[in-house]
N, C-alpha and C positions, 0 to 999 in steps of 0.2 A: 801769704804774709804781706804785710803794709811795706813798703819801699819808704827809707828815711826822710821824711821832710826839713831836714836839714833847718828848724825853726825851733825857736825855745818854746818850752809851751808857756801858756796863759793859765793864770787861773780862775778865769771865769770868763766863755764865749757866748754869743746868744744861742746859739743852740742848747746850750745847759738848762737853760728856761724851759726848754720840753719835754729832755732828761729828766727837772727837777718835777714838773708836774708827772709823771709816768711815776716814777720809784714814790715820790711823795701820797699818792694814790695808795700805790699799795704798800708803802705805810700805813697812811690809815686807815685801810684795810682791815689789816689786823692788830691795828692797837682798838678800833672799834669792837673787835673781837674778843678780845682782850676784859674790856669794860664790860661787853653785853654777857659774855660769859661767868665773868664774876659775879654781876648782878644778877641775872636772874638762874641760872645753875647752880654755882656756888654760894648765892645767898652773901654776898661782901658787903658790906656798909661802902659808902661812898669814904670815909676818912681811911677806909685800908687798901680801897685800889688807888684813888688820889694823893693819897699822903705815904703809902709804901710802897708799892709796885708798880706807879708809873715815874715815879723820880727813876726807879730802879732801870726801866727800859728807856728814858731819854740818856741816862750816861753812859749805856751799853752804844746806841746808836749814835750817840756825836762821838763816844770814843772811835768805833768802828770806820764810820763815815771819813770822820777826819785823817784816820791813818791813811784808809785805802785814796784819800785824796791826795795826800802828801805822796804815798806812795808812786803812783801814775806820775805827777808832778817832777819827784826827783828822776822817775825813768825816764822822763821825756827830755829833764836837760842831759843826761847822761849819752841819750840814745839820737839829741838836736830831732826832736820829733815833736810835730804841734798836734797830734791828731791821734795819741792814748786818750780812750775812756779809762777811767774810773772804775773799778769790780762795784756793781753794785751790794748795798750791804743791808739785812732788814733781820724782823724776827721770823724764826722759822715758822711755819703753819703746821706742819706735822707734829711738832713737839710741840704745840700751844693746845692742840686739841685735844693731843696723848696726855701731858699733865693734869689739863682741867679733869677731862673722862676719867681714866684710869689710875689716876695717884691722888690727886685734891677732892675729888668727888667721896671716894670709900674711903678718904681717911677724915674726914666730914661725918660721914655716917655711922661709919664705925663709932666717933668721936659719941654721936649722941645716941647713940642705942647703947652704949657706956653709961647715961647720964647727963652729960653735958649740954647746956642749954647750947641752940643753936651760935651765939654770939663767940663764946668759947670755943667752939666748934670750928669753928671757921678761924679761926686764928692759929687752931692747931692746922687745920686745911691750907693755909696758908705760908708755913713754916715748911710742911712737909714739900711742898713744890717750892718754895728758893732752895732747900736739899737737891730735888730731884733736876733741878737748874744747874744745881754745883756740879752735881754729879755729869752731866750730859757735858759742861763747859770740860773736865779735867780728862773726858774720852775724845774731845775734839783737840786738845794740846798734847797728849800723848801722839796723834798722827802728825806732829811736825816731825817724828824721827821715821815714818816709813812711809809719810805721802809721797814723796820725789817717788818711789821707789813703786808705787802703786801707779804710779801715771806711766812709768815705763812699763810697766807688765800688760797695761789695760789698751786697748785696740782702740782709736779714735772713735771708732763705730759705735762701739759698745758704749763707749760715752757720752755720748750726742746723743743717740739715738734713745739714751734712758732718760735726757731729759726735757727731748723731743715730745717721751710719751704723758709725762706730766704737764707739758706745757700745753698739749693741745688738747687734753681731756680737761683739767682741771684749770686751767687759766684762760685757752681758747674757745672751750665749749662751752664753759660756763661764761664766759658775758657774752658771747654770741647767743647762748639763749635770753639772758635778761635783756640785751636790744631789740632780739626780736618781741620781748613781752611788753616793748614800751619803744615800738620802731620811730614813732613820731621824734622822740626824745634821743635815742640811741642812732638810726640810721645819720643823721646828717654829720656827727659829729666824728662815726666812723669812716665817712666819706671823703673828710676835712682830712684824715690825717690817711689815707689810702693815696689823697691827690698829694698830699705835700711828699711821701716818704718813697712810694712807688713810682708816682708821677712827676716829680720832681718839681708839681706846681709852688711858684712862690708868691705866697697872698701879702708877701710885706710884714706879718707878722709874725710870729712863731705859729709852726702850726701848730703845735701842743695845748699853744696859750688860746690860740683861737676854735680849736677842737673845745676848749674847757667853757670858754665864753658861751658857744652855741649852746653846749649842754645844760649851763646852768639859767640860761634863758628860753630854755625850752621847757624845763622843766616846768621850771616855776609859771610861765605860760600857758602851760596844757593843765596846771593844775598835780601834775603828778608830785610836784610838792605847795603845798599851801602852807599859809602864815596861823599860824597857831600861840597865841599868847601864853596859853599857860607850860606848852615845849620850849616853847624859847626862854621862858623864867626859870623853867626849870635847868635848863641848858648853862645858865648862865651860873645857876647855885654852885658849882665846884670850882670858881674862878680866883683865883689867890696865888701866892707864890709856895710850894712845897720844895722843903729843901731835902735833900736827900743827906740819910743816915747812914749808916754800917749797921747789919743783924747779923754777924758774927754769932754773936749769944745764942739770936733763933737756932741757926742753923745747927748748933750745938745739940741746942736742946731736942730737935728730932732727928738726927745724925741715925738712929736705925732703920731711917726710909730708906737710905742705899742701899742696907742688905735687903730687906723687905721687899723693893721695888725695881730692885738689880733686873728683873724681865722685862720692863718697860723701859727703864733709865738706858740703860744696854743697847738695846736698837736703837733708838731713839737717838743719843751719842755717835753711832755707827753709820744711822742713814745721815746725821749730819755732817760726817767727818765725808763722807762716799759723794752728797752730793756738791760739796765746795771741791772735789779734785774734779768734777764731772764740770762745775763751774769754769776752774780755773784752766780745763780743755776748751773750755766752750770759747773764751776769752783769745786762747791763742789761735784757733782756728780761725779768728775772725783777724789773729795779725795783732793781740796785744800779748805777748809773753810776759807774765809775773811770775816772781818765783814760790815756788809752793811752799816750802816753810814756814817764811814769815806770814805768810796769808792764812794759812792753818795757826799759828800761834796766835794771830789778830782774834782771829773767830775764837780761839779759847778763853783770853783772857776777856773778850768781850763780854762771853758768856759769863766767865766767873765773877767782874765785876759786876754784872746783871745780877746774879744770886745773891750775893755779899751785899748789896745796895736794896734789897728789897721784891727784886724780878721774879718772877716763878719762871720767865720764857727766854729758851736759849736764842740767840742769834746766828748768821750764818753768811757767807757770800749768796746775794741772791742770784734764781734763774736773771737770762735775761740780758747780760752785757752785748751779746750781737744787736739785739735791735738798738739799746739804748745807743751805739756806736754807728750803725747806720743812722738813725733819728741827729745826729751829729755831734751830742751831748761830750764833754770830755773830760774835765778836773770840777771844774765847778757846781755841776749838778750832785758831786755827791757829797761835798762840804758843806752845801746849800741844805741838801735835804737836813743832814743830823742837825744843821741848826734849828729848822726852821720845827722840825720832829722834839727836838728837845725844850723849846720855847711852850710848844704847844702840852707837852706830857708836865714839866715843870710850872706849869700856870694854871690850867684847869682849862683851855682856852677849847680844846679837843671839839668839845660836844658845840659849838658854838659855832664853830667852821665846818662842821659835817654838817648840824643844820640848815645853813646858808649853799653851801656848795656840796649837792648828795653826787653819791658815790656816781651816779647815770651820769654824769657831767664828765665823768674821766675815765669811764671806763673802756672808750673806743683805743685809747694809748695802750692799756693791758692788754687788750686784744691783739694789737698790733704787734708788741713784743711774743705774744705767742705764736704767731705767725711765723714772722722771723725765725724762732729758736728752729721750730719744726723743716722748714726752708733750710735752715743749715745743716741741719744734721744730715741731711741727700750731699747739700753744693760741696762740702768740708769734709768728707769724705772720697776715698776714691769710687767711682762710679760700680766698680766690679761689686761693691761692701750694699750696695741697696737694699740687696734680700734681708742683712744681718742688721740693716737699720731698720726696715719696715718690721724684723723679729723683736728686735728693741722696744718697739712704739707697742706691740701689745699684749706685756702686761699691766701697763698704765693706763690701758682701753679699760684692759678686765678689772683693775682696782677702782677704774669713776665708773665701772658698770654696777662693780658690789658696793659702790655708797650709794648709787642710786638706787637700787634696789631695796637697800635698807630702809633707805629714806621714803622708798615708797612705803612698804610693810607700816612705817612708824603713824604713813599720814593715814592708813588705813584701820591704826588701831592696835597693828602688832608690833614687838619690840619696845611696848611703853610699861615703867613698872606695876602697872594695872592689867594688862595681858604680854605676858612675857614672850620670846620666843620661843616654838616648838618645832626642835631642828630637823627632827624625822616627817613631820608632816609639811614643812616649808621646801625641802627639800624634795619629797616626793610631789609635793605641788607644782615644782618649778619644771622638775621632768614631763609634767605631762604636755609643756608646750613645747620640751626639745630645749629646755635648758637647763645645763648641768651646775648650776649656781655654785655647788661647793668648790666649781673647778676658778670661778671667778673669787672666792673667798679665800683660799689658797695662793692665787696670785697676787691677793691684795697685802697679803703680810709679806713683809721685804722685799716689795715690789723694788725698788732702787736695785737691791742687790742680784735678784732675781733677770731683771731686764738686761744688766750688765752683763751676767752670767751666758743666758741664753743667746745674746748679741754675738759674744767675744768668741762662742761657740761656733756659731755660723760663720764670723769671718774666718776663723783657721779651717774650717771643712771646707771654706770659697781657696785658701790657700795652700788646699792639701796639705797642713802641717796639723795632721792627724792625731800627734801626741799632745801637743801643746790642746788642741781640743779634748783630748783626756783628762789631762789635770784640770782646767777650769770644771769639766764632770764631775771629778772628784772634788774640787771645792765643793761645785754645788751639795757632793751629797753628805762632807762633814756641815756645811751649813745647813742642811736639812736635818739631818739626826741633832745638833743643839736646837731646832727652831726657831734660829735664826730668817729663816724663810720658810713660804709653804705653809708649815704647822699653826693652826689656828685651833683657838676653845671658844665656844660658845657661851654666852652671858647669857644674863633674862632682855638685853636691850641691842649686846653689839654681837661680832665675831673681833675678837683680840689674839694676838698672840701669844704662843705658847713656846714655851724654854724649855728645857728641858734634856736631859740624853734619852734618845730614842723617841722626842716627840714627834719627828716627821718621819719615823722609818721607813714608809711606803716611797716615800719621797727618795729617801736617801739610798734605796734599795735600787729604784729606778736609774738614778744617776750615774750610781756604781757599774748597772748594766751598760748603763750608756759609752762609758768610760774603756769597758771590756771592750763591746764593738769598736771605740776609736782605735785602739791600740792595734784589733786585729785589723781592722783598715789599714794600718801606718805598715802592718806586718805585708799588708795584699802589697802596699804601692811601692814599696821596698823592695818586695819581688818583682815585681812586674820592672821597675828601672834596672834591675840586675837583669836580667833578661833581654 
């Protein structure tokens, strides 16, 4: 824990400048995501992700932003402390993928294998995820009455360590490979912020700011981005001011996507209720204690106003507050960001700033932050818990092992609906080099919950309190018989999850065993102390 600095805070340090480039990144991130997935998946005209769906994510995220600043803000006069971050706060990525794929996508197609011409189409497509928004936003405010309550049950280890494993698969490994695919561009700019954050070198400027400099003039120097007239005309066609509406009415009108899509909306809601208490440990371990409720009700109504405004994408606390706090960011970087996030989704200005400044320009900052998380999750636990955090880290191996693998099959030709997949022979293919893929497809559904399970496991077998290791078993194995984890169906493109009673029963069967053996453990070392 951080020792009182006896100082009121500020609300806005220079270090928040590097804060704000870091989170602001991965904002646009995934509001880029956001746009290229509408447009070219979902087939969206430019006037219904411009004119409804990004008014809807800029007042989710200045809503959000602005609490959790205010928030830190008043804790720091309460606490005479100058040196609270901020919870960073953004849109989730797991529920923007799950939406588009598995709710807006078949209710698109369903829509025109109905009849309806694609334009129609997509407008029902469209309704049906700010439903499946609302839905995910009213399972995230339901956990302001049992988060507190979740954070005392769950093991530090178990915590960290689940989002250790996402952060070094899917935030770490992934721009460490796009660096290394464009080292000219990427190495120097991840070097700039290794010296500033590691090395404590001070170049006079932020590093952040000067990390972003390099990149963006490298880029554009090597050529890996060029000046293009008719991108940049185009870039500029959605520039105007869009004022944001209420779709109450929408949401109305497709209101039976909740029961419909109750097996997506349902995790989805849950992995994001599981990863803002796995946040708001991550936060304290680093020395900022917020309280769980209101933080869990921020993330709800965030969401909800997101749906209600036009959004299909829930929000959430993002990974990531240790590094943003080492980087030395603290109130200001997250006020900063919702504005500067909100200006850009309520103008059209988006496409115009990622042209100018590409993503290689900031991505040595996201890297950095994954670093960090994976680093805490060892130093923030007790040193005995290692085993039960390196058991944490990999189901989040095995879930970026099953997207890449997918990913491979798709560039190869299979998983596309032109050759669908064929799971008995993908499967028997995999085995003959010694890999059990269904065992990484498995781990990839409820990976969040999964990671935690097996973590919290291992720290009470490190702690000989062998019962308490049962029951978390026995979680596992009623969350494996609903399919809440584990359980996966096959598509013609992906592996998705499966709900269901009895849809993991191999699963759930296994756990129960496992469960048997802790008990008769707790029974052996009960005797053995009597004795």
């Amino acid at each position: 824990m951080h020792e009182p600095t006896s100082k009121a805070p500020s609300w806005f340090v220079r270090r928040d400048i590097d804060g704000f480039f870091g989170l602001a990144i991965d904002n646009i991130v995934q509001i880029l995501l956001i746009v290229g997935l509408c447009q070219g998946v979902l087939g969206f005209e430019a006037d219904l992700i411009y004119g409804r769906i990004l008014p809807g994510v800029a007042l989710s995220l200045i809503l959000g932003n602005v609490y959790y600043s205010c928030l830190a803000y008043r804790q720091g006069q309460r606490e005479q402390r100058d040196d609270l971050t901020a919870l960073p706060y953004g849109i989730n990525t797991v529920s923007l993928f799950a939406y588009v794929f598995l709710v807006m996508l078949p209710v698109k197609l369903d829509a025109i294998a109905q009849g309806m011409d694609p334009g129609q189409a997509a407008e029902i497509a469209w309704k049906a995820g700010i439903v499946a928004c609302l839905g995910s936003g009213m399972i995230e405010l339901a956990g302001v009455w049992i988060g507190h309550r979740l954070r005392q049950l769950v093991p530090r280890a178990a915590m960290l360590s689940t989002l250790a494993g996402i952060a070094l698969t899917f935030i770490a490994i992934g721009f460490l490979l796009r660096t290394f695919a464009n080292p000219i561009v990427g190495l120097v700019p991840l070097g700039v912020i290794l010296l500033t954050y590691f090395g404590r070198i001070d170049f006079g400027v932020p590093g952040g700011l000067l990390s972003v400099l390099f990149g963006v003039g490298l880029a554009w120097t090597t050529g890996l981005v060029q000046w293009d007239s008719a991108v940049f005309e185009q870039a500029l066609q959605p520039l105007g001011f869009y004022v944001p509406k209420l779709w109450i009415g929408a949401i109305w009108e497709q209101g039976s996507v909740l029961g419909r899509y109750f097996s997506i909306i349902l995790p989805m809601g849950l992995f994001n209720l599981v990863g803002s208490l796995q946040n708001l440990e991550s936060a304290e371990a680093a020395g900022d204690r917020y309280p769980t409720a209101p933080c869990l009700a921020a993330n709800g109504i965030g969401t909800l106003v997101a749906a209600v405004c036009g959004s299909c994408f829930p929000t959430t606390i993002y990974i990531g507050h240790p590094g943003w706090k080492d980087m030395g960011a603290r109130v200001g970087y997250s006020w900063l960001n919702g504005l500067v996030m909100g200006i850009l989704c309520l103008t059209g200005t988006l496409g115009v700033i990622t042209y100018l400044i590409p993503v290689d320009a900031g991505m040595a900052i996201v890297l950095w932050i994954g670093i960090v998380i994976v680093a805490q999750s060892f130093t923030a636990t007790p040193t005995k818990h290692a085993p039960a955090v390196v058991v944490g880290l990999l189901p989040g191996i095995a879930a970026w092992g099953a997207l890449i693998a997918k990913n491979a099959m798709r560039v190869a030709g299979v998983g596309i609906p032109e050759q669908p997949f064929q799971p008995e022979a993908i499967v028997a293919g995999f085995k003959l080099s010694d890999t059990f893929i269904e065992g990484a497809f498995s781990l990839e559904q409820g990976v969040v919950l999964s990671a935690m399970i097996l973590s919290a496991i291992t720290v009470y077998i490190i702690e000989q309190k062998f019962g308490l290791a049962a029951l978390w078993a026995l979680s596992a194995a009623l969350l494996s018989g609903v399919g809440l984890v584990h359980s996966f169906a096959w598509t013609p493109t992906d592996t998705v999850v499966k709900l269901g009673w009895g849809a993991g029963a191999e699963w759930a069967i296994s756990y129960l065993l496992l469960a048997i053996l802790f008990v008769f453990a707790a029974w052996l070392n009960k005797r053995k102390q009597a004795t």
